[in-house]
N, C-alpha and C positions, 0 to 999 in steps of 0.2 A: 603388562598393562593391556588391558584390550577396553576400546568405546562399543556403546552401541549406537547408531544412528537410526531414529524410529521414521517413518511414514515417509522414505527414502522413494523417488523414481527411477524412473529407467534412464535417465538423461542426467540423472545425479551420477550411478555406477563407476564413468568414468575417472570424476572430478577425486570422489571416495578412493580407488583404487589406487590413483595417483599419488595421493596424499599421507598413504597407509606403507608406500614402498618407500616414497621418500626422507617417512620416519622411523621406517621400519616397527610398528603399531599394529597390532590386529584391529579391525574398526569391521565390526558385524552391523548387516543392515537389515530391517523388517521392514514391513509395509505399515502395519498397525499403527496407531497412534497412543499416546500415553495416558490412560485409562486409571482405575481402581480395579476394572480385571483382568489388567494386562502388566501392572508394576510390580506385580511378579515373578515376571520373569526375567527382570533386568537383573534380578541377583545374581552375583557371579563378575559385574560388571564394573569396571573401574569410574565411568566417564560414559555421560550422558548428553545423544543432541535430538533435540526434537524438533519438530515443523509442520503445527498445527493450525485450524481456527478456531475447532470448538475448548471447552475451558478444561481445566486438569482440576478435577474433584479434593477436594480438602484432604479425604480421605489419602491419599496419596503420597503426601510431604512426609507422613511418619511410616509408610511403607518404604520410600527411597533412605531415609536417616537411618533405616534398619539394616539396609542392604550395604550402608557404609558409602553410600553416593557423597562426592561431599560437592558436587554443582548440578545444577542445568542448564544446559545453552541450546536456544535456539538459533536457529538461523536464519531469522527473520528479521527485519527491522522492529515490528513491530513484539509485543512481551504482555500484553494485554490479558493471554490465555493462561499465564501466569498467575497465582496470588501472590505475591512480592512477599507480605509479612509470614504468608503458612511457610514458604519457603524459608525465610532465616530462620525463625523460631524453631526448623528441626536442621539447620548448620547448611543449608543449602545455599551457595552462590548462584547468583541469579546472571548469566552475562546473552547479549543479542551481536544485531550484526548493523550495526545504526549505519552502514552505509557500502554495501555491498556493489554497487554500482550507480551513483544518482544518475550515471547517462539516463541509464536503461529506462528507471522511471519518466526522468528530464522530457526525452525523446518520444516516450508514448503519449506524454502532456504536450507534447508540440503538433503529433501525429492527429490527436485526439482535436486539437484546436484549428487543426490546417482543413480537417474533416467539416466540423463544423461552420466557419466560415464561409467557405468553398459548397456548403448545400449538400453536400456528397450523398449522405446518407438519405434527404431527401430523394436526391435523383436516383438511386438506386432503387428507391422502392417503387419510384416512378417506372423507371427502364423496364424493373421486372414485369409492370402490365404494358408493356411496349406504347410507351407513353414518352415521347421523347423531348417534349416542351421543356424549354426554360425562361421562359417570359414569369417574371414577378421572385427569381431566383437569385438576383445580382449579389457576388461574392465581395467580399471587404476583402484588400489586400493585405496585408499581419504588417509591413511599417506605416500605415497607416492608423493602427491600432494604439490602444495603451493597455499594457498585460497586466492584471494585477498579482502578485503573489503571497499568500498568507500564505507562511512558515518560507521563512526563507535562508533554511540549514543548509543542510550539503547539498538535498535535494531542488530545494526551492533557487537554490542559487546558480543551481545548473540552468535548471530553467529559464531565471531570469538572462544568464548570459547567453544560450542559444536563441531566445526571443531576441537580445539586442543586437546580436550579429546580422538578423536580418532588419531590422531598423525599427522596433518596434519601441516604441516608449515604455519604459517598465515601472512601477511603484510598485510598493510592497511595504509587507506589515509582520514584524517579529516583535519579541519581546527583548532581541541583545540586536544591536545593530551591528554589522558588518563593515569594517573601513576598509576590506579589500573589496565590498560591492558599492561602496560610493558613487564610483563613476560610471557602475549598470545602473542602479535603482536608485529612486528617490523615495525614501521611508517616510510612510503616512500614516495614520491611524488606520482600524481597522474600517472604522464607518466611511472613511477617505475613498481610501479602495476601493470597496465596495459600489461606492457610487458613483465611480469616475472610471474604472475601468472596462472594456469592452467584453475583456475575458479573464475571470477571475480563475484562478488555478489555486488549490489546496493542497499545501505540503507539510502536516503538521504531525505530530505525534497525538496518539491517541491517549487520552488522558480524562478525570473531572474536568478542567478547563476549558479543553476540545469537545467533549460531550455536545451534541447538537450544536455546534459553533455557529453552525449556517441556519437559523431557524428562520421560521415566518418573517419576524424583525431584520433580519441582517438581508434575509430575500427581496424586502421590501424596499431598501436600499441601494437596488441594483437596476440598474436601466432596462427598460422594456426589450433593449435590443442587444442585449450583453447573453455572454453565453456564463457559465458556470461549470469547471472540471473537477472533478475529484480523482487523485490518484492517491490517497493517504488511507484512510480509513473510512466502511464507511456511517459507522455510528458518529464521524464530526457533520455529518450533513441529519439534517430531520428530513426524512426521506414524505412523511406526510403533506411536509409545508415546503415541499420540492415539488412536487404530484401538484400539490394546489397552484402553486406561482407558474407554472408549465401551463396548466389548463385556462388560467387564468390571463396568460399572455403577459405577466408580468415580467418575466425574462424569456430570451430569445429560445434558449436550447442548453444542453446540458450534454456532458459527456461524464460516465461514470466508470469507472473500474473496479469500485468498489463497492459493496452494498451493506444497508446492517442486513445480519440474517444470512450470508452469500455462505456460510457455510452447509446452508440443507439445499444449494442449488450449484455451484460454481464449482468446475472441475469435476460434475456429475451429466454423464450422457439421458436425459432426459424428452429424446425424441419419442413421440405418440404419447408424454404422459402428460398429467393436470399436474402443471407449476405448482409450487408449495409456496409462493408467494405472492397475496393479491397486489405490491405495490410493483412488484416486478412485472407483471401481467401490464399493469397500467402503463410504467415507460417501455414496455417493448409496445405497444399500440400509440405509441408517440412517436411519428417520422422525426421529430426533432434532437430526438434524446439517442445520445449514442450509450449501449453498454456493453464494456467485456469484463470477463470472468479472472480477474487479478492480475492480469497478465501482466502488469507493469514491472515484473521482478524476473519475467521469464523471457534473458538471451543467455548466450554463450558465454560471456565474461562475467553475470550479474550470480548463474546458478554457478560456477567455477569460484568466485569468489564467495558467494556464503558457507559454501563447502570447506572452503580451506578455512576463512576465519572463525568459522565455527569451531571448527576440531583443535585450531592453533590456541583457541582461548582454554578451550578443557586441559589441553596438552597444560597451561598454563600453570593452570589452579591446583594441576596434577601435582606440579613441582612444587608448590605453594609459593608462586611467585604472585603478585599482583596483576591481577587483569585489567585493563585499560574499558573494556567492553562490559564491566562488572552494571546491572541497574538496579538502581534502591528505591 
């Protein structure tokens, strides 16, 4: 049996290496990403993981069915780069990694909101022209707050409980309710939320439904002085009628990890070049707007775990056993 693992880092190597002794499995790794001019060379291969942004060309599904592939697993949460239906229609199971570490994300959505509140990133830009004023900067303390959470899964519910540990009031808005988060959250509509909390936090899956979730309308919703996080995805925010409500002073500040498009800019060294994006351009010339480049998935337990549940699910299908992680 041997896997391949495509578009593999240097900080993966270990997790890989471990995983390959302890099953005794060959698991070959490339850099490259999985293409129409690259599914080629997977022939020979038992067992497929990938970990991409950009999309996997249609072309492709009857190249892997030929090769005798019978899955694809990525190791991502998200499966978006996927076509779900070209997939089965040439016998391909489709399985992800829906929750590889919710700390990791959980914690950068805390990180991301403590920032915000706190001015930080303001005073920063300040400090940098040796500018040391903080008059008209006054910080909210987080249990004085009320957190909002839309998607409140593994992720969102990390969230919500590290918010209430520190005393912060939480609501939140899913489509299944939760009775082991009863006594974090109080579930409300989504327009609820939106207009009653200070700092709304997005933890949804990406989907039709999620599709610009947060448009002009749901923006409009949100108190002048509220902040706005994204650590999901980020075609669920209209990044347009984000840019507009920012300039417009309609909400306070925003912290982003994700962005639509982050695939021709994020995890690309791009010092002394022209951005390849004019909305990106726009919130980095925003002291209010915090943004990093996907990082919400990147610690030591979050890459360690999609590593191994990646590989355990192929191992799975290998056998023809039932994957838990299979999505339709």
């Amino acid at each position: 049996m041997k896997i391949l693992m495509l578009s593999v880092r240097d900080d993966e190597q270990k997790a890989i290496k471990e995983w390959s002794q302890r099953n005794n499995i060959q698991v070959d790794t490339v850099e490259w990403d999985l293409h129409e001019n690259t599914a080629v060379k997977i022939v020979g291969y038992d067992g497929l993981v990938i970990q991409q942004r950009s999309k996997v060309e249609a072309s492709v599904y009857p190249i892997l069915k030929k090769a005798g592939l019978k899955q694809i697993s990525t190791r991502t949460a998200g499966f978006d780069m996927v076509d779900l239906d070209a997939a089965h229609e040439n016998g391909l199971q489709v399985t992800n990694v829906p929750a590889y570490s919710p700390r990791s994300v959980a914690e950068l959505a805390l990180t991301h909101t403590m920032r915000l509140i706190r001015n930080l990133e303001i005073f920063d830009k300040r400090i940098e022209k040796q500018d040391y004023r903080w008059a008209g900067l006054q910080a909210k303390e987080v249990h004085s707050l009320t957190i909002g959470i839309i998607g409140a899964g593994r992720i969102g519910a990390t969230t919500a409980r590290l918010f209430k540990a520190l005393g912060a009031e939480v609501i939140a808005n899913d489509l299944k309710e939760r009775t082991d988060l009863r006594d974090i959250v109080t579930y409300k509509s989504k327009e609820e939320v939106l207009a009653e909390a200070d700092v709304v936090c997005l933890h949804v899956d990406l989907n039709e439904t999620s599709y610009k979730l947060i448009d002009e309308k749901a923006l409009s919703l949100m108190k002048p002085t509220a902040f706005l996080v994204n650590e999901c995805r980020g075609p669920v925010v209209d990044t347009d009628a984000l840019i507009k409500a920012l300039e417009q002073k309609k909400i306070a500040g925003a912290a982003l990890d994700t962005l639509t498009g982050e695939e021709n800019f994020f995890n690309f060294d791009l010092q002394g070049k022209q951005l390849p994006s004019k909305q990106l351009i726009k919130l980095r010339e925003m002291d209010n707007v915090i943004v990093t480049p996907h990082i919400g998935f990147y610690t030591n337990i979050a890459v360690k775990n999609m590593v191994d549940i990646s590989l355990d699910d192929v191992l799975t299908i290998l056998k023809g056993e039932h994957c838990v992680h299979q999505v339709s």
